[in-house]
N, C-alpha and C positions, 0 to 999 in steps of 0.2 A: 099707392105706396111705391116709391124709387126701386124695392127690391124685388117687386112684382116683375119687373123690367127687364129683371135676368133669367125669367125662368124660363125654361122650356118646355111647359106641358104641350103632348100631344105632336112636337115637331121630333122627327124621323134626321139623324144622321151619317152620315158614312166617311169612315175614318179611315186611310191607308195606313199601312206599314203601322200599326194597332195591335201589334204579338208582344208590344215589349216597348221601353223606352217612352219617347215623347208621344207617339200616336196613344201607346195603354191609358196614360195619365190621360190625358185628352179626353180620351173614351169614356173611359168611367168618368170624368168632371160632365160632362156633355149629357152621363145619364144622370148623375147626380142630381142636377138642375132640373131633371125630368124629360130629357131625352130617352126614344127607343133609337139603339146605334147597332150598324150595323160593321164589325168590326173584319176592317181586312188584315190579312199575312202572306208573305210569303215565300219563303223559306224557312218560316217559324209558324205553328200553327197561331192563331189567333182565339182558342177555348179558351186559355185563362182569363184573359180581357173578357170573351163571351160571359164567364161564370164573372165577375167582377161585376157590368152591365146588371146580370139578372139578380144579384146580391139588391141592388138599388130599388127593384120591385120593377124595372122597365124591362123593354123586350131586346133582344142583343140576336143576333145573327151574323154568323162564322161565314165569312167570304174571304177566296183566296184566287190568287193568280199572279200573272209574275207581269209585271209592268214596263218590262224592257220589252215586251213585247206589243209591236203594235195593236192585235185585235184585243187584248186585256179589257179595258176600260168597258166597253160596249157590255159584256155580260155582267161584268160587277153591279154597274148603273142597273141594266135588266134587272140580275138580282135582289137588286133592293125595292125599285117599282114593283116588282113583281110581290114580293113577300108584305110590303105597307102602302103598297098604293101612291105613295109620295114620296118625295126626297128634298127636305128643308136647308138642309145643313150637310154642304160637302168640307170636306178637310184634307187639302191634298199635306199629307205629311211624310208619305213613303220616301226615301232616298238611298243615294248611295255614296260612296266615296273611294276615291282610289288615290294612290300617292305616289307620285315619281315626279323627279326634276323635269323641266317641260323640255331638257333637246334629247330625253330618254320616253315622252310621253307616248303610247302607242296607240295605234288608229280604235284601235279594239274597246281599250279604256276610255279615251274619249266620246264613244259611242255610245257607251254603255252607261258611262254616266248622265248624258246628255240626254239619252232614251228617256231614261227614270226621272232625270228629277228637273226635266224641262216638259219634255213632247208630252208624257203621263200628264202632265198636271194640265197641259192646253186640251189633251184630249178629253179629260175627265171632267174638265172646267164644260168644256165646248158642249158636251152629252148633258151634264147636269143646267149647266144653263140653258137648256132646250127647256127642259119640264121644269123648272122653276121658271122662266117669263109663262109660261101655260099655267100653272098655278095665281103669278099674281106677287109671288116673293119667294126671296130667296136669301141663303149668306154661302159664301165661299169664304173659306180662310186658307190662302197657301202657307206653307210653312219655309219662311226665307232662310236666311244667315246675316251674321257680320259682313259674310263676304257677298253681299249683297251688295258692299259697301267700299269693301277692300279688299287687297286683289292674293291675300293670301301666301303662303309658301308653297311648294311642290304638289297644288291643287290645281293648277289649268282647268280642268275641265268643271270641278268644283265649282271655283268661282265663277267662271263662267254661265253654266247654270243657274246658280244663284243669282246673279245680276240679273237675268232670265228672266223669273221669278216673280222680281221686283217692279219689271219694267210690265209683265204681260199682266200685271195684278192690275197695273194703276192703267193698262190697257181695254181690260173687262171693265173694270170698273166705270171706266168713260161711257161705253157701250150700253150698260147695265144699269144703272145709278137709277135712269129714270123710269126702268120697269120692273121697279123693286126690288131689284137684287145688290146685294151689298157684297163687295167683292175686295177682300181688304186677306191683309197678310202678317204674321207674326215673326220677329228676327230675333231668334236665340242667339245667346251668348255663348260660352261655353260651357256646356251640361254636361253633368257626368252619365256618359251615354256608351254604348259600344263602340261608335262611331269616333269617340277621344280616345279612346282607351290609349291606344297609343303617346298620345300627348300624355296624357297621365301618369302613365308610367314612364313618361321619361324624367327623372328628375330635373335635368336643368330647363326644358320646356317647362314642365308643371311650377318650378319656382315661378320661372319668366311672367306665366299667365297670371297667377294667383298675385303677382306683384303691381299687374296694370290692371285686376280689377278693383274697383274702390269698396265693393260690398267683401274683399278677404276670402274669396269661398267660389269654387264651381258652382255652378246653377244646377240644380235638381228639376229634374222632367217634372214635379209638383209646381212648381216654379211658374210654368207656362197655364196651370189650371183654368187660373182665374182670368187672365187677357183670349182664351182660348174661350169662355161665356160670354166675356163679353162682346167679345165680336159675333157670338152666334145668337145672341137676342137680341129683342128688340131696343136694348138701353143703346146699344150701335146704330141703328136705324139711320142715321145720318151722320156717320163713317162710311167714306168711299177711298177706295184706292190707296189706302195710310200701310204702311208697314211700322208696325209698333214691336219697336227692341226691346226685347227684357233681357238684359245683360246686365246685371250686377251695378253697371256704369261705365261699362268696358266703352262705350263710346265716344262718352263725355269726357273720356281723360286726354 
């Protein structure tokens, strides 16, 4: 049966930036389907998500560490081998964002964005594709952007990053494709996330967006659930390297 295709009994995954927002939803879809996830935070604990997970009847484990930091990655991964023995399904979704016109952009903020939400995701990709070609299979799903695509307002490093992303996904993926790991990427639209917040409350931003999306409506971190199973089952099995935008239509216009 085709529904069979999504499930995930028995595979083990691990989600960053998972305390809240698009990794929480994530998480809990990922156990839903019958994943055990292992949920990171940090700067926000990652329990609720924990308790969310173990609601589902699967196994959930609270991992934390700050990802701007180089040796990060290395223990989380440990972590999870250690506690399930495998690691099936990574989800680089942790990021960050800073905002300044780019001849005010400082070396600091570029760094810092660049840390998180580029080098993290090659380092964690790099670790967990080690023990997934040793297993036999694998899924990665990074978590892109629009500005994967385009190049933003007073986001420099932002976009930057993101195009990143996009390009190191369909880079893995070349590498990987043919020892079973599927390494493919998801491009949000505009979610109502902490990360907009600001756009949001600005009225004439928030008119501007909600006027080039064709669906009427920000996108809710639910929104991402279902493109987020299916790239972690086997109904993907032969999706490589795709960045699939769930944006209302924001691309198409």
């Amino acid at each position: 049966m085709i529904l069979d295709q999504f499930k995930l009994d028995g595979r083990v995954a691990l989600v960053t930036g998972a305390a809240a927002g698009l990794g929480q939803s994530i998480a809990i879809a990922l156990a839903e389907a019958g994943a055990d996830v292992a949920c990171h935070g940090n700067t926000r604990s990652p329990e609720a998500t924990c308790d969310a997970v173990a609601k589902t009847g699967r196994t959930a484990l609270a991992v934390t560490g700050d990802l701007a930091q180089a040796e990060t990655p290395r223990p989380l991964i440990d972590s999870v081998i250690g506690k399930f023995g495998r690691l099936d399904i990574l989800v680089n979704n942790a990021g960050t964002i800073r905002r300044a016109p780019a001849v005010d952009y400082s070396e600091e903020d570029w760094a810092a964005v660049i840390e998180v939400n580029l080098s993290a995701v090659f380092r964690l990709s790099q670790l967990a594709g080690r023990k997934m070609i040793e297993q036999g299979r694998g899924k990665i799903i990074n978590i892109a952007s629009l500005l994967s695509f385009q190049g933003g307002i007073t986001v420099p490093a932002y976009a930057a990053s993101k195009g990143g992303v996009a390009q190191l996904t369909k880079a893995l993926a070349n590498e990987w494709a043919g020892k079973g790991i599927n390494v493919n990427a998801i491009a949000p639209g505009y979610m109502r996330t902490s990360n907009t917040k600001a756009l949001q409350e600005d009225a004439t931003r928030n008119r501007q967006i909600l006027e080039r999306i064709p669906a009427g409506r920000w996108g809710e971190p639910s929104d991402l659930a279902g493109a987020a199973v299916f790239l972690a089952s086997p109904a993907s099995d032969y999706v490589n390297g795709e960045i699939l935008v769930v944006d209302g239509g924001w691309m198409g216009r």
